[in-house]
C-alpha positions as CSV (number, residue, x, y, z in Angstrom):
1,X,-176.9,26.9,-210.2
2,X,-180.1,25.1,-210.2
3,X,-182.8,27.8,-210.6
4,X,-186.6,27.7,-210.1
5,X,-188.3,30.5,-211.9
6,X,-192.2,30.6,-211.1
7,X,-194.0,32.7,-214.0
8,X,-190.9,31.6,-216.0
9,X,-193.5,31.7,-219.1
10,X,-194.1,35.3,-218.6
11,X,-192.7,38.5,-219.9
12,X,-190.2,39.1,-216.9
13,X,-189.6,35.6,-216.2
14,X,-188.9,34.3,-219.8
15,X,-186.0,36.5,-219.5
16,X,-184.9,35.3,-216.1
17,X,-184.7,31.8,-217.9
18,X,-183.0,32.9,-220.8
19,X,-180.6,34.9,-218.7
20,X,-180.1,31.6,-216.2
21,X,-179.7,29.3,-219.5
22,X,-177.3,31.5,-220.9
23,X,-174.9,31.4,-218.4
24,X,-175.0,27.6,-217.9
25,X,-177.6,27.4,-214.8
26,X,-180.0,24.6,-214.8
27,X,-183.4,26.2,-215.1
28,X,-186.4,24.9,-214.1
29,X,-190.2,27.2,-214.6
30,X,-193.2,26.9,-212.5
31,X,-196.5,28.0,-214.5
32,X,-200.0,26.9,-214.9
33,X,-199.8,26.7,-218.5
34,X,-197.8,24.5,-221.4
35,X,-194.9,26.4,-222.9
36,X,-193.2,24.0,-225.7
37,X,-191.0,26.8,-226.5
38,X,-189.5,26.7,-222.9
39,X,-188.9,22.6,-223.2
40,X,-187.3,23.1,-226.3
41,X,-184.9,25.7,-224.9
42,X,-184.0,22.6,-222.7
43,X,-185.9,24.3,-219.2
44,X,-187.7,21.4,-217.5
45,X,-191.5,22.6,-217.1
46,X,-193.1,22.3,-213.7
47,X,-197.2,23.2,-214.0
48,X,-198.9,24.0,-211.0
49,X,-200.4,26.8,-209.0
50,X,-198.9,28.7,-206.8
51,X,-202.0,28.9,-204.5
52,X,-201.3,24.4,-203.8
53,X,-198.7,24.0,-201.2
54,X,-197.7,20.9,-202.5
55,X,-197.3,22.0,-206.2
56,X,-194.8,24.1,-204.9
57,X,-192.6,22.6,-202.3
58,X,-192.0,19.5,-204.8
59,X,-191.0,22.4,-207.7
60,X,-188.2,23.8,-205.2
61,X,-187.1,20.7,-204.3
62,X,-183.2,20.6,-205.0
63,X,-182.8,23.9,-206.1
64,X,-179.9,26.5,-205.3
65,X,-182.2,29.9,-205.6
66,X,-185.9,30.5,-206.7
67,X,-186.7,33.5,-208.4
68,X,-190.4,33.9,-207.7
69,X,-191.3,36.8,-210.5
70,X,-194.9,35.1,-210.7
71,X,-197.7,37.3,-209.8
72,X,-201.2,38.4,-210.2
73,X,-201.1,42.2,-211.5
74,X,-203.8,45.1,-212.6
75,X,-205.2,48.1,-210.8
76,X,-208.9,46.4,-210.2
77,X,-210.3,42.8,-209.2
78,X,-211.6,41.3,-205.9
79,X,-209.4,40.5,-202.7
80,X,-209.3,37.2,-202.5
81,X,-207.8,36.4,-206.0
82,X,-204.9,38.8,-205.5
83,X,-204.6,37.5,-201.7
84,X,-204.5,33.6,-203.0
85,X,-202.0,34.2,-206.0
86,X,-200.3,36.9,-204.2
87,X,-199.7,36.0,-200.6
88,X,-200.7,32.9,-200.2
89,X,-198.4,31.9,-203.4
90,X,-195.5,33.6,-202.0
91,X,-196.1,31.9,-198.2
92,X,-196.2,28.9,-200.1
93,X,-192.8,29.6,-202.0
94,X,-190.9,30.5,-198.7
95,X,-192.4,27.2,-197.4
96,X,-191.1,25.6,-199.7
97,X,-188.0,27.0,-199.8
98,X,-187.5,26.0,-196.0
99,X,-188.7,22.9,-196.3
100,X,-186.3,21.9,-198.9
101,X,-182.9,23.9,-197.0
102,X,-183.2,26.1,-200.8
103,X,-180.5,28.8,-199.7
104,X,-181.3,31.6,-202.1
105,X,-185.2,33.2,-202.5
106,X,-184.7,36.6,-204.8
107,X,-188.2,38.1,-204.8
108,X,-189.9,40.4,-207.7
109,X,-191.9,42.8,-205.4
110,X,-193.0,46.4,-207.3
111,X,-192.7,49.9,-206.2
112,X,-196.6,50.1,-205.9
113,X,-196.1,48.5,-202.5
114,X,-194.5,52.1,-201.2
115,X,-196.9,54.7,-203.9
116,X,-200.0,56.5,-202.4
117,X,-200.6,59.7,-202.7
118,X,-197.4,61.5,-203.1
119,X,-195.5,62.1,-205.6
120,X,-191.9,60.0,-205.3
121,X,-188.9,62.1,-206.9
122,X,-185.4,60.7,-206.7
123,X,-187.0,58.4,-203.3
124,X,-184.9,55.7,-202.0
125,X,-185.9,52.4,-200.1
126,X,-186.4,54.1,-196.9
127,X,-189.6,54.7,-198.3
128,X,-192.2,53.9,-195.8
129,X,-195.4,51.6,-196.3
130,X,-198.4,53.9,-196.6
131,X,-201.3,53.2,-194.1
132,X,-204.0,52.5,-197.0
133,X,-204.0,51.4,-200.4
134,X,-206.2,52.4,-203.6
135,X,-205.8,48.8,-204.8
136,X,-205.7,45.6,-204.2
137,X,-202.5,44.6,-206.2
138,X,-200.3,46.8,-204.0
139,X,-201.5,45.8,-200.7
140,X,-201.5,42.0,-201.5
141,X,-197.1,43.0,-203.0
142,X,-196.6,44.4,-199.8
143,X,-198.1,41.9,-197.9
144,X,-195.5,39.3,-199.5
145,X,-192.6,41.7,-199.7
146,X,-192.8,41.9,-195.8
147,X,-193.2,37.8,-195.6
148,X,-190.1,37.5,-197.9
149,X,-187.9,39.9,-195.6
150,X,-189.3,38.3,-192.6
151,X,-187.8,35.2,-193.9
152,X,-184.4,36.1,-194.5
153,X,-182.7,33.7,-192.2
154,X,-184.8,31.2,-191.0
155,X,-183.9,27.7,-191.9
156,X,-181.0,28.9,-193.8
157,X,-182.9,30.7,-196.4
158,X,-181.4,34.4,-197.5
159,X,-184.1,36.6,-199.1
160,X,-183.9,39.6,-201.4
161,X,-186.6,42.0,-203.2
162,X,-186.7,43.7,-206.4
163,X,-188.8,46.4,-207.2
164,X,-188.5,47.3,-210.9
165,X,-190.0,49.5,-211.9
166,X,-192.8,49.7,-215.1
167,X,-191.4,47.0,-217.2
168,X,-190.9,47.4,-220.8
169,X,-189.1,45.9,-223.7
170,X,-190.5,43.2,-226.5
171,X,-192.8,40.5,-225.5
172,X,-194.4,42.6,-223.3
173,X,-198.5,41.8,-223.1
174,X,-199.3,43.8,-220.4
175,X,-198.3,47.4,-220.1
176,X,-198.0,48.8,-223.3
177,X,-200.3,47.1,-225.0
178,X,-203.0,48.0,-222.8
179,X,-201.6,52.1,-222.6
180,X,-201.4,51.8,-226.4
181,X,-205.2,50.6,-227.4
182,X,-206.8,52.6,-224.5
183,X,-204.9,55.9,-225.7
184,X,-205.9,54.9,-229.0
185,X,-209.8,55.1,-228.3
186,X,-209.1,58.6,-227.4
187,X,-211.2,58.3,-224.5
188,X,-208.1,58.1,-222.1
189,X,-207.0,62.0,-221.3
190,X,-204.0,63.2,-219.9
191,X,-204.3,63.7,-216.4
192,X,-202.5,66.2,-214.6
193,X,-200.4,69.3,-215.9
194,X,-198.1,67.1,-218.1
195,X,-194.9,67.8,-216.1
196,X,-194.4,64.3,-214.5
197,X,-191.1,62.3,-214.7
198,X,-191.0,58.6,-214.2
199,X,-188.6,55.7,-214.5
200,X,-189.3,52.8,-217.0
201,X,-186.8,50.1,-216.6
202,X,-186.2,47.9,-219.9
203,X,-187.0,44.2,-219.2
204,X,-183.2,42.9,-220.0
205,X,-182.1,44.5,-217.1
206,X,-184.6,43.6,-215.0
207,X,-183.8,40.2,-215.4
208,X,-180.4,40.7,-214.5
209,X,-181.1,42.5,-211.2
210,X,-182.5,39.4,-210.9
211,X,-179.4,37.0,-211.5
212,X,-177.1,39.9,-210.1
213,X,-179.4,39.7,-206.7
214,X,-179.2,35.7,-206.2
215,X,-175.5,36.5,-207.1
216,X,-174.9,38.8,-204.1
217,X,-177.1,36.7,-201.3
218,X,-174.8,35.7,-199.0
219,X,-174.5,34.8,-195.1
220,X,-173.4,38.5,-193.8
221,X,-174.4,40.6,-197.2
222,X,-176.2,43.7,-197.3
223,X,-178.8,42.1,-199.5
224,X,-180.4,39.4,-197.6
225,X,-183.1,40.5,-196.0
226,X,-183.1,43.8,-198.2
227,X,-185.1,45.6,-201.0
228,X,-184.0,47.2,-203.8
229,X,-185.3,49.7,-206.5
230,X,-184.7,48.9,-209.8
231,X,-184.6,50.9,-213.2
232,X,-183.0,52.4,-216.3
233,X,-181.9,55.0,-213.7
234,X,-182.9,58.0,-216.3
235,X,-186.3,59.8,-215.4
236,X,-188.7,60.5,-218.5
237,X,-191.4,63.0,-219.0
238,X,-193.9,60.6,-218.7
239,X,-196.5,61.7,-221.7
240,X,-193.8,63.0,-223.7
241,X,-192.7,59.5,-223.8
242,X,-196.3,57.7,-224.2
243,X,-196.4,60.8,-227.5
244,X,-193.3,59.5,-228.7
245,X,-194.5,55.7,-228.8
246,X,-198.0,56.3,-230.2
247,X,-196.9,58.6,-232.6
248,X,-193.8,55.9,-233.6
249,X,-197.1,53.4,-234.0
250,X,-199.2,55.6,-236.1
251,X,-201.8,55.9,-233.6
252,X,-203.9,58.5,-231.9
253,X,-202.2,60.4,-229.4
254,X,-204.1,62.5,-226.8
255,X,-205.5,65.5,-227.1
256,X,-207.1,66.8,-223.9
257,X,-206.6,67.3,-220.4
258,X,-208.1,66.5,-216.8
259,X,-206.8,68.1,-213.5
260,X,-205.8,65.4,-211.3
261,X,-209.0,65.9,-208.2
262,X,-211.3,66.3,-211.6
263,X,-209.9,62.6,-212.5
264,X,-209.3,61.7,-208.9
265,X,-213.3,61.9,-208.5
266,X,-214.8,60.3,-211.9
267,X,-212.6,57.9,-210.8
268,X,-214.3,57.3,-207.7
269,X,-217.7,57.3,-209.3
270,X,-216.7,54.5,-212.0
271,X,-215.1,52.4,-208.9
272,X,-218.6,53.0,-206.7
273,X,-220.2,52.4,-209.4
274,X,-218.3,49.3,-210.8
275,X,-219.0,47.6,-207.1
276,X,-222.4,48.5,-206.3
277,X,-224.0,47.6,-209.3
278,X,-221.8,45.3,-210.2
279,X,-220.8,46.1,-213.4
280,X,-218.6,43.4,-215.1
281,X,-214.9,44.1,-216.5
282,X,-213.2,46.9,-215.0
283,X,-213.3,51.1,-214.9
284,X,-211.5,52.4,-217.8
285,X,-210.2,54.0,-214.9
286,X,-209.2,54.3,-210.8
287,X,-208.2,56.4,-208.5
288,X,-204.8,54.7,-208.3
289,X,-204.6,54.7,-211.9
290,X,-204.9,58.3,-212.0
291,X,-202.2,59.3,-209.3
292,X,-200.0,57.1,-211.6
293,X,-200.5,58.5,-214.6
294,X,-200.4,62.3,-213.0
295,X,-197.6,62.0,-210.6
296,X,-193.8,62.1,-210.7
297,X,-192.3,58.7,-209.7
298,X,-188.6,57.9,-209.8
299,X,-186.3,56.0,-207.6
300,X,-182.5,56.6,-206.8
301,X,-181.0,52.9,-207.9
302,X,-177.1,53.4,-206.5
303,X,-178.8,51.0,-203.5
304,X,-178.7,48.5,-206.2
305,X,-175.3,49.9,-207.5
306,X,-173.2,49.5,-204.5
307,X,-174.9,45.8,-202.8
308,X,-175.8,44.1,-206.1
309,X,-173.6,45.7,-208.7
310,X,-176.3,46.5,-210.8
311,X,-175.7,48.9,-214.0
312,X,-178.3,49.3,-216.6
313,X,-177.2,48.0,-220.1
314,X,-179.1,49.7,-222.1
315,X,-179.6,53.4,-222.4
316,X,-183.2,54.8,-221.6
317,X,-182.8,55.3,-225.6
318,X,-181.5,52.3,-226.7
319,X,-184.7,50.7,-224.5
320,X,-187.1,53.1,-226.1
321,X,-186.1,52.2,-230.1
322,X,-185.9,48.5,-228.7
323,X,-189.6,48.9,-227.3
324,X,-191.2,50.7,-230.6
325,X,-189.5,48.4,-232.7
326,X,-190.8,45.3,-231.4
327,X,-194.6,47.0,-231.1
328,X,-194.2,48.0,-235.0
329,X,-193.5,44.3,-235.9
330,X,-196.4,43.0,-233.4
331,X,-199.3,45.2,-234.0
332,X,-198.9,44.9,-237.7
């Protein structure tokens, strides 16, 4: 196939294009920056931003699926750059898509669109919206996940979501880099009684939920129009794990804890705080932040399973050694 990855320069999406090249797709990546490295790999670079229109409908011209992994992310920043990159990038992307009769769109959407203030153990996609969000990350995802499924047959375009689920693997710049030098400072506590299970989904597979997904889209499937969750499929105690990593590392681990309301409201403060003043940067903490670090979430995959075929290639182990080895080699 022809494929359009936007963010193909990123941690997800560099794998989407590897994954593409591999099996003989021609791959093209939408991204603001330069990547040599891509161009040498024989992708044809497209830089733009997603927030120009016209950037964007001459990327997807000729294309047989976009996968549009591209996104802004974090728990804290203003509305309007979220809402441009966010939702105005992905209406941009689906007009694009129309405009050019592009048949596939496979979408790379988050669970944070369906987390509040619950707990989510073993939940499946029937999961509904919650009425307010802590953050503006999650409400501009779920803003675009609706626009995508809304435009699931029009013009000929089939849609799908993914949701994986905290990323992780080597390359990663994000996630674990930022858990591992804010644990590090030993200012972060653990929050909550310690007993939380989440899912972590290694980045290899995410990206091929991704090729699985455009795979599947098809006039009459159970995917178009559809979301899925997707992870390792094996729940981990979540601080159990973060000790495993920092202690793989060397680092500092944590030693002290902080009911979740006690977090919940020094959370509030630093966010009053952080827009009344204003202070610049961001709180070391939020209140979303803390519900994610203190709460049990996991997601029943065999949604996935059964429409996509989807079936995680790597052990939850095999993912873990993976991770710490790449983070010995990188923060040495």
């Amino acid at each position: 196939m022809r494929a359009l990855v936007t963010g193909g320069g990123g941690f997800l999406g560099r794998y989407v294009v590897e994954q593409s090249l591999a099996r003989g797709d021609e791959v093209a990546a939408f991204a603001r920056g330069a990547y040599p490295e891509l161009e040498a790999m024989g992708v044809r670079l497209v830089r733009g931003d997603l927030a120009d229109a016209a950037a964007v409908e001459a990327a997807c011209a000729g294309m047989d699926v976009v996968y549009h992994v591209a996104s802004k992310t974090g728990y804290w920043g203003p509305w309007n750059a979220f809402y441009q990159a966010n939702v105005v990038g992905t209406q941009n992307v689906i007009a694009a898509c129309r405009a050019n009769a592009v048949p596939k769109l496979v979408y790379t959407s988050t669970p944070s669109v369906v987390f509040g203030d619950q707990p989510h153990e073993g939940a499946n996609e029937s999961l509904p919206y919650p009425e307010h969000y802590e953050n503006n990350y999650s409400r501009s995802k779920a803003i675009a996940e609706r626009a995508v499924m809304g435009a699931n047959g029009q013009d000929g375009l089939l849609t799908t979501s993914l949701r994986p689920h905290l990323i992780i693997g080597p390359r990663d710049r994000h996630l674990l880099p930022r858990i591992i030098a804010r644990i590090g400072t030993g200012r972060v506590p653990q929050i909550g009684d310690g007993t939380n299970m989440v899912d972590l989904t290694y980045v290899e597979d995410a990206a091929r939920a991704h090729l699985l997904a455009a795979d599947a889209l098809a006039p009459g499937s159970p995917s178009a129009g559809s979301v899925y969750f997707i992870t390792q499929g094996e729940p981990v105690n979540a601080w159990s794990w973060i000790d495993r990593l920092m202690r793989a590392l060397g680092r500092r681990t944590v030693h002290y804890k902080v009911p979740l309301w006690a977090a919940r409201a020094a959370c509030g403060l630093l966010e009053f705080a952080y827009r009344a003043l204003p202070l610049p940067g961001e709180p070391l903490a939020t209140r979303f932040l803390a519900n994610e670090i203190a709460m049990s979430h996991y997601y029943d995959i065999s949604r996935a399973q059964h429409d996509l075929g989807y079936l995680p290639q790597f052990t939850m182990e095999e993912a873990t050694q993976r991770t710490i080895a790449y983070f010995r080699k990188a923060l040495t």
